[in-house]
N, C-alpha and C positions, 0 to 999 in steps of 0.2 A: 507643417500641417497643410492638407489639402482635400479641396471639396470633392467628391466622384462624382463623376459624367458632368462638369460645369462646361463643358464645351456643348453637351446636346441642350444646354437650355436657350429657350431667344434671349435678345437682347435686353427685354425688360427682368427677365428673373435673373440675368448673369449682373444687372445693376444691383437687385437687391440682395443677394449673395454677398456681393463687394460692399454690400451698406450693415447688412446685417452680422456677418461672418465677424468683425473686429469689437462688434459691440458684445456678443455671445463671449468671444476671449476675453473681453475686460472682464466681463459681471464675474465669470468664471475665478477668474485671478483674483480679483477683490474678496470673491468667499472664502479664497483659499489662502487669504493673508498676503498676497504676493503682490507686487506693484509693478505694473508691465510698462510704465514711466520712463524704468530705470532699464530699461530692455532696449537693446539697439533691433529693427525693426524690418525686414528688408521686404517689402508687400508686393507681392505681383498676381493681381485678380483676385482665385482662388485661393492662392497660397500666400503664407508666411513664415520666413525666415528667421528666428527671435532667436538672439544670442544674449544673456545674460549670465552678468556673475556669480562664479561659484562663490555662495556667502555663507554656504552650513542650510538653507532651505531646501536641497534639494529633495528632501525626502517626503518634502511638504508640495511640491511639483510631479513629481510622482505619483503620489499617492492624491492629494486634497485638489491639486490644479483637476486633475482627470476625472477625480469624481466630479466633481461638480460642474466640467467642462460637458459629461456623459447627461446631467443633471440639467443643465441649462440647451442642449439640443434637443432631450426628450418633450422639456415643455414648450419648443418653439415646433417641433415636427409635430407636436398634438394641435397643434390649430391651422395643418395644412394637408391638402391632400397628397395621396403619398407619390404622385411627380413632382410637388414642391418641396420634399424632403431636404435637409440639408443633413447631408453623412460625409466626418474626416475622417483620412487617415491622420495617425500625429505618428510624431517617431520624437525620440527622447535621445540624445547623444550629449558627449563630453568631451572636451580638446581643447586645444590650442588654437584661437582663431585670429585671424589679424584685421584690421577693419582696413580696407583697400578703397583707393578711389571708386572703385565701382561698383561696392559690397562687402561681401567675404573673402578672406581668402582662409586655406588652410587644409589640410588634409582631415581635419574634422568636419569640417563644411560638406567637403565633398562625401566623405561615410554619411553623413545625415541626408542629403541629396537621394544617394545610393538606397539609403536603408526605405525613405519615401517611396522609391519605388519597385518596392520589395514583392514581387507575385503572390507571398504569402496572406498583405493589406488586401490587394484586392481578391483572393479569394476567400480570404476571411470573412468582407464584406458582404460575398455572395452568396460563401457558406450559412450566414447566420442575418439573412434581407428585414430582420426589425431592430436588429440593431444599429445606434447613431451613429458609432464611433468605434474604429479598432487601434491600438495601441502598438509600436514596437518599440522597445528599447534596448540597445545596443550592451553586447555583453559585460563591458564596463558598466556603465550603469546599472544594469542589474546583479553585478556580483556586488555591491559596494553598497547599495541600497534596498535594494527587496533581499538577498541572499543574505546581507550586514544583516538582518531583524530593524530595518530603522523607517518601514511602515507596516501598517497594517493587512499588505498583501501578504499573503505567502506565494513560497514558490513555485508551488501544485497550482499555483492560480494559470501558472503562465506557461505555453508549448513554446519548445527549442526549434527552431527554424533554421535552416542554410539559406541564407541569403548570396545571390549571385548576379550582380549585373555590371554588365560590363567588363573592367578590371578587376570590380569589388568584389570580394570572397571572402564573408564572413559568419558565425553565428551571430543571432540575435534573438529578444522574446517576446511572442507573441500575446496577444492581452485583448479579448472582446470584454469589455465591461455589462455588468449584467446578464450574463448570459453562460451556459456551460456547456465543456466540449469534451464531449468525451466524460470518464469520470472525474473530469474537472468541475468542481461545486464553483457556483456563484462570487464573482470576485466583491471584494468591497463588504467583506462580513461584518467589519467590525468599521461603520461610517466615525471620521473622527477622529481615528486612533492615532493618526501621525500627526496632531499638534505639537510635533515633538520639538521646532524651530533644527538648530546645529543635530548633524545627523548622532554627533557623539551622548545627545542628551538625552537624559528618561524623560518618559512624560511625566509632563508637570502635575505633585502633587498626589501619583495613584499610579507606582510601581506596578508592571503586572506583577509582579510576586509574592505583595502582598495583599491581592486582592483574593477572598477565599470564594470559591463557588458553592452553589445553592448544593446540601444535602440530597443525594437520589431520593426522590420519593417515599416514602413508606421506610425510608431508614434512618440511624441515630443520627443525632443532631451533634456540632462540635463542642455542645457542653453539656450535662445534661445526661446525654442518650434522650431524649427527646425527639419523638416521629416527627412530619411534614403532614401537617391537617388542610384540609380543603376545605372546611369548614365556615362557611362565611360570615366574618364577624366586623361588623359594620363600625364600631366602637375602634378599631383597631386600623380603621382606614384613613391615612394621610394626607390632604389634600394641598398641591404645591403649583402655583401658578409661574408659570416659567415663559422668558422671552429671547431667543437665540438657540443656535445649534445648542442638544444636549448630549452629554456621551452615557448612555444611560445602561448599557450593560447590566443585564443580572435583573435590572428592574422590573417591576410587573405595575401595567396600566390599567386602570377603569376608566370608561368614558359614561359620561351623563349628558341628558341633555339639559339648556338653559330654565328650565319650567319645574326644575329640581326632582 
């Protein structure tokens, strides 16, 4: 991952960049179950180089790191004016990497490098100036995880890129979170959905298969024949005080205020 334009800032914003940027990854990671502890770490200013274990979470890096990673710069750029913005690129790769005296080494390292500096990050950046954060992940990773079904993204979420620099010549896939390109709808539909841990497992608890969805409007019901009434009935309303992310799909909310 990496900051844009952290060379045009002075010396005091390019300190808090380097002060802020690691703590924004942590919170980020702790939402998303992941423990950046266990991550070997390789920091230079604006960038970071993070190699960690394939341990079956990837889907949860993927999908839950980036939302909330998306999540955590929207509320840090809302209390700054927009030349103290902080906007990453990240890139998501998989390989073989060897830890060398002096970092990385590996032919993984170097596609990850490569992919960072992809023309398509920064004119994604430019194409779409209110978003925090653009995404690329290498087409191993994305046939294995978003194409696998083992997050909540779909594949319409993401445009096919050629990526070219240097010797590098590859596809990869492109990802602005929150925001649509094209007849691409809004990524991040379903917040949640990949607490799946090991990419091989269902979610815990609530198979999408058998969850049934709500009745069209104004038609039978699945027992019954029974319509859908708008009808507001106050006696029929369930009140559930809740503390933590919810996955609440299908649900329907009222809000009151404290004065009843």
């Amino acid at each position: 991952m990496d900051a844009q334009a952290y060379g045009g800032n002075n010396d005091r914003r390019q300190s808090e960049i380097q002060h802020d940027l690691p703590r924004l990854l942590d919170r980020a990671a702790r939402s998303a179950g992941l423990d950046r502890a266990r991550w070997q770490i390789q920091r230079k200013g604006d960038e970071q180089l993070a190699v960690r274990p394939l341990d079956g979470a990837e889907p949860r890096l993927v999908d839950d790191y980036v939302r909330h990673l998306a999540a955590e710069l929207r509320e840090y750029n809302a209390q700054r004016v927009p030349e103290a913005r902080m906007r990453l690129r990240l890139v998501i790769h998989q390989g073989l990497v060897e830890l060398a005296d002096n970092g990385f080494a590996g032919s993984a390292v170097v596609a990850t490098a490569r992919l960072l500096n992809a023309p398509a990050l920064y004119d994604a950046l430019a194409a779409h100036p209110g978003a925090d954060l653009v995404l690329l992940l290498s087409d191993d990773v994305f046939r294995s995880v978003v194409e696998g079904g083992h997050t909540s993204l779909r594949t319409e979420d993401f445009t096919r890129v050629t990526v070219q620099v240097k010797e590098y010549r590859a596809v990869a896939w492109l990802l602005v979170p929150g925001t649509s390109s094209g007849e691409r709808t809004t990524a991040f539909h379903e917040p949640g959905a990949a607490e799946r841990g090991k990419p091989t497992a269902p979610a815990p608890g609530e198979p999408a298969a058998d969850r049934s969805g709500p009745a069209a409007a104004g038609g039978a019901g699945a027992a019954g024949g029974a319509a859908i009434s708008n009808e507001y009935r106050a006696d029929k309303i369930n009140v559930t005080n809740v503390a933590g992310p919810v996955d609440a799909r299908g649900a329907v909310f009222g809000f009151g205020g404290g004065g009843g």
